[in-house]
N, C-alpha and C positions, 0 to 999 in steps of 0.2 A: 504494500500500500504506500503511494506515495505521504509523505508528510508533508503538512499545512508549512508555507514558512513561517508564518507567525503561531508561536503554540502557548504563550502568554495570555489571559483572559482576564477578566476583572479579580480575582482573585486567583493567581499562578496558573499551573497549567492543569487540566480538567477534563475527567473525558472517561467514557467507558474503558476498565482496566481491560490490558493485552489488546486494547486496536489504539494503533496511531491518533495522538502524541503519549498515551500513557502505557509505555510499551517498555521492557528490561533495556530494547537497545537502544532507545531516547532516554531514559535515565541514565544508564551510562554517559552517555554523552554531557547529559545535562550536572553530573557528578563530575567529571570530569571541566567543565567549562565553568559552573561554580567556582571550586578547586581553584582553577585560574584568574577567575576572577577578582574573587575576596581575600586569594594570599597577595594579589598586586595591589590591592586597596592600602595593604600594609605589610610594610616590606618587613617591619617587626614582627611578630606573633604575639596578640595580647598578653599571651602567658610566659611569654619571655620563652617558650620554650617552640614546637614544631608550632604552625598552624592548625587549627583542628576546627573540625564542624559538626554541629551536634546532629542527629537525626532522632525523631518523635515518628510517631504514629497514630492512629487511633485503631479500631479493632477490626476492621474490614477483612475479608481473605484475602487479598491480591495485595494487600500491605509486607507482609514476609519478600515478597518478590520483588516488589519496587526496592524496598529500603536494601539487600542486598545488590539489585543492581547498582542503587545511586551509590553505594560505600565503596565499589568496587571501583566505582571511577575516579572517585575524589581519593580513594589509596593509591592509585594510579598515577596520579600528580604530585606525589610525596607529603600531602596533607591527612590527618590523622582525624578520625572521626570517632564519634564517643556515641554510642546508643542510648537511649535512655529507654526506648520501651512506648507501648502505651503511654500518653499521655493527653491531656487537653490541649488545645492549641495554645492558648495563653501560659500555659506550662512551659510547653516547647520555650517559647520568648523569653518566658523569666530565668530558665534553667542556661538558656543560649547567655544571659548576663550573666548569671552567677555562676558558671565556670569560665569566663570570661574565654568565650570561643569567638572567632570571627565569623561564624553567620550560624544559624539554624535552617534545621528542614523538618518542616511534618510533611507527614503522607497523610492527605485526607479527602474526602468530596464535602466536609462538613454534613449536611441535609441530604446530602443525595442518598437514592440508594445503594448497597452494598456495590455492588458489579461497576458501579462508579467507584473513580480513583482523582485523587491530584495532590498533586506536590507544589509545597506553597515555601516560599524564603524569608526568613528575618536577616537583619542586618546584625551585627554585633550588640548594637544598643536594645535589640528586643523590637524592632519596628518591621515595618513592610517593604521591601524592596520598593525606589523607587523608579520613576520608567529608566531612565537614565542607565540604571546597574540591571532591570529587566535585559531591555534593549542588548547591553553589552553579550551576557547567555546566550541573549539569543541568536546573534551575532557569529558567538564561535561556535554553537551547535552548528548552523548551516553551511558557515564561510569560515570561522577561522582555522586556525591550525592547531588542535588541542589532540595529533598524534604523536609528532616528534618531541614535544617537552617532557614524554614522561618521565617515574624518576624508575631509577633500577638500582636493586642493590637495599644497601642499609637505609636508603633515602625512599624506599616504598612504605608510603603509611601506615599506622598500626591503628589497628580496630581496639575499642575499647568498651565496655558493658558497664556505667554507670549505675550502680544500685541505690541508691537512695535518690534518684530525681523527683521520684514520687514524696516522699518526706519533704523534699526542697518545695514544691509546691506545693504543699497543704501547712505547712508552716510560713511561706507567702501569705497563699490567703487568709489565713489565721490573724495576721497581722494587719490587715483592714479590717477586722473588727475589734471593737473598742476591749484595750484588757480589761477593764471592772466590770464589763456586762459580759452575761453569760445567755445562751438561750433554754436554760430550763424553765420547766412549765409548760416548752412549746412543742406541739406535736404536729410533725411538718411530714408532708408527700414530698417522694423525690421521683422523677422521672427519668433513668439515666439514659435513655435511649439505645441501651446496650451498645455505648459507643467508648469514649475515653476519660471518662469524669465517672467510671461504673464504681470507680473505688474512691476518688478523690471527696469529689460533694456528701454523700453520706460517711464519712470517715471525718473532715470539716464538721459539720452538724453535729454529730454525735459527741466529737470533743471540744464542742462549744456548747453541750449540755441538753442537748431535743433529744427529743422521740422522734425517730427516724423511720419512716414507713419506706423505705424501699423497692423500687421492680425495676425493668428496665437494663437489671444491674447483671447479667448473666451474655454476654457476647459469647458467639460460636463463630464468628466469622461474615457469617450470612444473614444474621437479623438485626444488623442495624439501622437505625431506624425504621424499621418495620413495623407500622401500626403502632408509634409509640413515640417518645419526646416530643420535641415543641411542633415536629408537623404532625403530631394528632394530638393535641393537648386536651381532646376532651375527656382522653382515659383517664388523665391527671386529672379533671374538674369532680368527676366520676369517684375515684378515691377520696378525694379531701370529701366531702359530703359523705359516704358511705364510711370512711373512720371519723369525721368529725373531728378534722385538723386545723389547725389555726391559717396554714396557707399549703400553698401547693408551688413547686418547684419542676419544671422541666427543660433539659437540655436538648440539643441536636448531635451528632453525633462527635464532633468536633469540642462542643462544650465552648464554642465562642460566642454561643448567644444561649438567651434564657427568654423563655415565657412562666408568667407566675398565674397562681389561682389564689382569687382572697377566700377568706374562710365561709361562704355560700355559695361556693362550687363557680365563681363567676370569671372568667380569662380576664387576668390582666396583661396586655401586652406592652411594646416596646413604648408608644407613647402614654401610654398610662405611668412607664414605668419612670420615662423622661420629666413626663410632667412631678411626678412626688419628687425625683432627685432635685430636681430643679427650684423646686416650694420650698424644702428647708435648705436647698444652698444658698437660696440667697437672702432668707431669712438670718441663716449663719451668718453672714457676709461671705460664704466661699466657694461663691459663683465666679469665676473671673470671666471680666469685661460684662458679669451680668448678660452671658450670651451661656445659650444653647444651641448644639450644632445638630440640624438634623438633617434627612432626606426628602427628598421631592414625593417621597411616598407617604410622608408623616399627615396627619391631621389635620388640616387648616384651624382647626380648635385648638390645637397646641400654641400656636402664634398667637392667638385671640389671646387666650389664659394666660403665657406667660405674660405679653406687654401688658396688660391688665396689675402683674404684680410688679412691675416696672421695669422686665427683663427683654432680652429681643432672642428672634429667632432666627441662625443662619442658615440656608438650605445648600446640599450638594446633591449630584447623578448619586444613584443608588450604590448603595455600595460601605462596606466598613472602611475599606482602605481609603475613598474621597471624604468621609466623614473625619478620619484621623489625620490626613495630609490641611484640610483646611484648620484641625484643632492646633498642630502643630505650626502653620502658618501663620497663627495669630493669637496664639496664647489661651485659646480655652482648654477649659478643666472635665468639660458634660456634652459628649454628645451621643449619639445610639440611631438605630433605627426602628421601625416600625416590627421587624421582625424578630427583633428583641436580641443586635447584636449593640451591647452597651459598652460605652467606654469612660469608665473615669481615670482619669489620666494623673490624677493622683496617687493614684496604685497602680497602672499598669500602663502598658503599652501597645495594648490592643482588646479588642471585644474580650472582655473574661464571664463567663455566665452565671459562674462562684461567687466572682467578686460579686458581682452588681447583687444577686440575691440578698447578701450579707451586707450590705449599704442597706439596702430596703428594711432587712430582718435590724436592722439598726436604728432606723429612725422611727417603725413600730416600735421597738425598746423603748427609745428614747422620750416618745409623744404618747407612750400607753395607747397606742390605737390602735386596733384593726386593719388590716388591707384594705378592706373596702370602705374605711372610711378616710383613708390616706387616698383614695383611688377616687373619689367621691370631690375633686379641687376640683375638678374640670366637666368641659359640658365639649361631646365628640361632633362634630358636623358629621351629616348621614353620611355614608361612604362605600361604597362597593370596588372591590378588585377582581378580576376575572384574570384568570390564568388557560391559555388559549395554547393544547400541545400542536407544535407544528412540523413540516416536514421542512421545510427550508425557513431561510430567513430573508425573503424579497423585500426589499426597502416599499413601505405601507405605499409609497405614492405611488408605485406599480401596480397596486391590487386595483382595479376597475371599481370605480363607487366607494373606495373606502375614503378615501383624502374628503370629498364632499360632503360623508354623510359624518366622519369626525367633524368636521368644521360647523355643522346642522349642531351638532351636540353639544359642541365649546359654546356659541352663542346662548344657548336653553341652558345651561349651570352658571354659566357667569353672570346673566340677571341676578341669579340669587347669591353671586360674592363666590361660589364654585369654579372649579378649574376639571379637565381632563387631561390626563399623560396616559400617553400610549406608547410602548416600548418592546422590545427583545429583551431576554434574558441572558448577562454574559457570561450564566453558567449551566443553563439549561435549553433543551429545542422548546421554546415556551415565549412567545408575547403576552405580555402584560398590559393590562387594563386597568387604570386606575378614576374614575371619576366619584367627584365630591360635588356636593350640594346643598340646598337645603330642604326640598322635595324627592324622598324615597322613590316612592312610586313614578316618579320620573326619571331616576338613575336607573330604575333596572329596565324600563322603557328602553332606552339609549343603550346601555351596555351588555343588553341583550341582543341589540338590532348590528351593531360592532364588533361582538363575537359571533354571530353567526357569519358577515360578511367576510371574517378572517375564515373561518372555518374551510366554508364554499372557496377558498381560494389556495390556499397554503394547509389546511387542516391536515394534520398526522390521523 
């Protein structure tokens, strides 16, 4: 099969595992052009000693196969790599500082299912490759010369098995919750999605004092996400009401994002969850710039509520990584998105799903409230998203009758203060429908008439 030249997507590279680009012999490659990459960034090794790069995982089957390909490459280059095993994404990041290694790598699809694979990069500092050092990979994947440099000899890198990475992050997130509160008393649902967080989140919990209702938490390879964390979070709302727990927790398989349940079985998601952080930060004062950073996918009611409490709302394209590049572009502390990938940046370096639960589970402590009545500041403008599976992805103004009958719709929502986005997904074969309003019954009018015309045209 030939390969795409660009294998880079909105979050790394992504794709059904063993077909092109998430294949043994493109990780190699891609092990190997890393490898050269991040040891030229720094001609010293942070650790004063070889260069070394960690690699993560999360519980998928075709995980064992990529991460020996990519090791085999980056040992190939005379750089040293350290395993750590399962982990959550924001694990990978934090573990990638705290052995102070020149870049990180998890094997993940996040949300996808199992048979899906991708390999995602951190930098040294625990961040997201930016296009710049993307671009570079990709570069010598196709064109450059990443066969004569190898090393031979005593200069071929040594593999390393990390046993406590897992201790190192749960003693992280440990430490974004306040040491004189405890959470006993509390009896919390966890959803682990049988992905990478199957031991971290309920092991956290339990030695911060809950009653931990556990599922979720049993990977074989093949069931993750299957029928279970935050893309089916009703099973989660289903338990908190049937134990009669104070909230509900569920991860995706990556564990870089969280959907929560307050204690009536009801979904709180990513702006519900923006909006609470947001209410006592800057009540704290420890909102900086008094800004919150979200996506184009968020709520028009998040905007409304926060300048109401005298905060603003910044918007980016979909995505954690545009969400994190404009937080670090200008100094904010809070941004997330709608799917409930959160980022406080006070603690971390990218979406963590632990973290944020444990901020939440914090200012409940802290305000003796409820979820749902922390969840209870804001008022949601109606909102419908349609998820449309496709077989290609033809740019909308190709499709016959779609461009004019979107533009019919934009005018009918934006009377009422509403807007439409309509989009691709850059990690799934799926356009996206997003329209807001203030008349229901006229959103699913319209976003019904929009997804069938993609259907009739492009429909998988």
């Amino acid at each position: 099969m030939t390969l795409p030249k660009k294998i880079f997507g909105t979050d790394g590279v992504r794709g059904p595992a063993n077909i092109e680009p998430v294949t043994p012999e493109t990780a190699l490659k891609l092990g190997r052009a890393a490898a050269q990459v991040f040891r030229s960034l720094e001609t010293v090794a942070r650790g004063r000693e070889r260069h070394k790069i960690v690699i993560g995982k999360d519980t998928r089957l075709s995980g064992y196969m990529l991460e020996n390909a990519l090791a085999s490459g980056i040992l190939s280059m005379g750089v040293d790599v350290l395993f750590i095993g399962p982990l959550p994404t924001p694990g990978v990041a934090y573990v990638t500082r705290s052995l102070r290694a020149d870049a990180g790598i998890v094997i993940t699809a996040s949300h996808n299912p199992y048979d899906d694979n991708g390999i995602k990069f951190f930098r040294s500092d625990g961040y997201k490759l930016d296009d710049l050092i993307e671009s570079k990979i990709e570069h010598l994947v196709f064109h450059g010369d990443i066969e004569s440099p190898k090393a031979t000899g005593a200069q071929i890198g040594k593999a390393i098995r990390i046993d406590d990475a897992l201790g190192r992050y749960i003693e992280y997130a440990k430490s974004s919750f306040p040491k004189t509160t405890t959470l006993e008393g509390m009896k919390i649902v966890v959803d682990c999605a049988h992905g990478a967080a199957y031991k971290a989140t309920p092991c956290v919990l339990r030695e911060l004092g809950a009653e931990v209702i556990a599922f979720g938490n049993q990977p074989n390879g093949t069931n993750i996400n299957g029928e279970c964390g935050s893309m089916y979070p009703e099973k989660m709302c289903r338990a908190v009401r049937d134990h009669g727990a104070h909230l509900g927790i569920a991860h995706d398989g990556d564990a870089d994002r969280v959907l929560l349940c307050d204690e009536k079985g009801v979904l709180i998601d990513g702006d519900d969850i923006l909006m609470i952080a947001a209410t006592d930060m800057l009540e704290q004062g420890q909102l900086a710039r008094k800004t919150v950073v979200a996506t184009v996918m968020s709520n028009a009611g998040l905007d409304h509520s926060i300048r109401s409490l005298g905060g603003e709302v910044v918007r980016t394209s979909v995505g954690d990584k545009h969400v994190i590049d404009e937080m670090l572009r200008h100094g904010y502390n809070l941004g997330g998105e709608q799917s409930g990938h959160m980022i406080f940046r006070d603690y971390g370096t990218t979406g963590d799903g632990l973290v944020c639960a444990l901020q939440i589970l914090r200012i409940m402590k802290e305000r003796n409230a409820t979820l749902s009545k922390l969840a209870h500041c804001w008022t949601r403008f109606p909102q419908i998203v349609v998820n449309v599976k496709v077989r290609e992805k033809k740019p909308f103004e190709e499709l016959d009758g779609l461009p004019s009958l979107v533009q019919q719709a934009e005018l009918a929502v934006q009377k009422d203060g509403g807007r439409l986005l309509l989009r691709y997904s850059g990690t799934e074969p799926k356009a996206r429908l997003l329209i807001e309003g203030r008349d229901l019954e006229s959103l699913k009018i319209w976003s019904s008439l929009i997804a069938d015309q993609i259907k009739h045209h492009i429909g998988a």
